[in-house]
N, C-alpha and C positions, 0 to 999 in steps of 0.2 A: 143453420137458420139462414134465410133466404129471402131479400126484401125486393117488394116492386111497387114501388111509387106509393111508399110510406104506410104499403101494408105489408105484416109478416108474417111469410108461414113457412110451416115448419115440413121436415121430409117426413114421408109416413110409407117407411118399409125398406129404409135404404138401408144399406150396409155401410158402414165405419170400417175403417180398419184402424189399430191402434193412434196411429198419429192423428188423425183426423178426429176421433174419438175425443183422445186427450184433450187436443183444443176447443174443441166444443164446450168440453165441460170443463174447461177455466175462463175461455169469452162470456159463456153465461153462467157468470158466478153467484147470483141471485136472480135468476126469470126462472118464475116458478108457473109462469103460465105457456103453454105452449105443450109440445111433443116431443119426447126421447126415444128411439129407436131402441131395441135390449143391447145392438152393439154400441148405442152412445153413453148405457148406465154400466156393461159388467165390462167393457175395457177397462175404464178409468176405479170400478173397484177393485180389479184385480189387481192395479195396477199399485194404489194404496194399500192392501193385503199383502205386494209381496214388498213392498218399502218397509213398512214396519214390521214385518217377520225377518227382513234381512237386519234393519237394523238392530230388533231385538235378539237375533242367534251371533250378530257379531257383539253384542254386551254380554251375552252370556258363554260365549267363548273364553273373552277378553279377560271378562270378570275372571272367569274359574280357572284361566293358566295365568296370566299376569297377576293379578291383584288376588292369589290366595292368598297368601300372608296377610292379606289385607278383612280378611272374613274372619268375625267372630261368634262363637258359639256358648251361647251357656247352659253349662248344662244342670237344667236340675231336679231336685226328686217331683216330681207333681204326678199326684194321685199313686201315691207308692212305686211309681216305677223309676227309677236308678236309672242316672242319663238320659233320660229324656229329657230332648233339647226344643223347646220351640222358641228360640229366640236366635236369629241370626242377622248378622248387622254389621255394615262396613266403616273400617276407618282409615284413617290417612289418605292417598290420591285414589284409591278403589272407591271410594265414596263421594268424592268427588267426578270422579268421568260416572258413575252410576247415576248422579245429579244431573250429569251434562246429557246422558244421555236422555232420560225421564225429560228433560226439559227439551231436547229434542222429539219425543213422540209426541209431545202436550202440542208443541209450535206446530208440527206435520198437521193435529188434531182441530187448531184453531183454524188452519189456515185452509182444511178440506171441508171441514164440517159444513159449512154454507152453500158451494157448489153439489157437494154428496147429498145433501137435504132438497136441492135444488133438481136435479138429474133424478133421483128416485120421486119424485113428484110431479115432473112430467111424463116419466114413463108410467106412473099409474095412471095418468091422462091416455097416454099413448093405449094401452090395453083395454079404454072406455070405462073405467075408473074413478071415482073424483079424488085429487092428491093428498085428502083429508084420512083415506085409508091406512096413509102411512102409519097412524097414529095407536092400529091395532098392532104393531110391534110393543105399545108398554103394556101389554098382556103379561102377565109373567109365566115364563116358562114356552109358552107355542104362540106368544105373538110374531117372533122374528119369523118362526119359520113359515107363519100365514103368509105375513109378507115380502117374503123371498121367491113363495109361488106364486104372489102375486106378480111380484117384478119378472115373472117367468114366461108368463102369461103372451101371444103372440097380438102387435098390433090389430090393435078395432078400429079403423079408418071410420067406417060404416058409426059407433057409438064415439064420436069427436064432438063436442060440442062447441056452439060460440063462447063460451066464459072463458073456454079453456083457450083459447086460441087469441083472445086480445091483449093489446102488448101493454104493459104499466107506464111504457116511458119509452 
């Protein structure tokens, strides 16, 4: 984002590269008006995708060669069949880092979720869009993937409107 003499606007068709990207989308952590480039919305989620897939394959590493001992199973008969188990559940320090970690995705989850909400609502501006589209994701079942191809979608300079492009503050 780009000011001159206390008006803002925004790039329309520029390329990011990761770094650039990044900070774009933690300086504007809440400006839900304006334009996002596709390289200023799928950096910064890739970037959150591969956080908590790393951190979740290093708990589930962790978990299952450190902290076996630490898992428990019970097994019992439900609906006639013998050992079956659907109960599994940690105790001692495995249950605790599995706490730390859980409290770890939740912290990543509070502290993205407003820039993430923020960036995928300009770029549906950016595609000529209004950011209120985001909303057909609580579709159940093929909302997310509507608006994935929306966020897919190549800038529409040509459909940019004034609402979308005035600053809050």
């Amino acid at each position: 984002m780009q000011s001159y003499a206390g008006e803002t606007t925004w790039p329309v068709g520029d390329v990011y590269g990761p770094d650039a990207a990044l900070s774009s989308f933690f300086e504007n952590y809440v400006q839900f008006r304006g334009y996002s480039t596709r390289s200023e919305f799928w950096w910064p989620f890739l970037f959150l995708t591969l956080v908590h897939a790393a951190i979740g394959m290093t708990a589930i590493i962790t978990l299952s060669t450190l902290f076996a001992e630490d898992m428990v199973a019970d097994a019992q008969d439900l609906f006639g069949i013998t050992g079956f188990s659907p109960s599994v559940w940690l105790e001692g320090f495995g249950a605790v880092f599995a706490a730390a970690i859980l409290g770890l995705h939740l912290l990543i989850a509070v502290l993205t979720i407003p820039p993430l909400l923020a960036v995928t609502w300009r770029r549906l501006h950016d595609s000529g869009l209004p950011g209120s589209m985001f909303f057909l994701g609580f579709i159940p079942i093929i909302g997310w993937f509507v608006v994935m191809i929306l966020l897919m979608r190549a800038s529409a300079p040509e459909k940019h409107h004034a609402e979308f492009s005035t600053s809050w503050y």
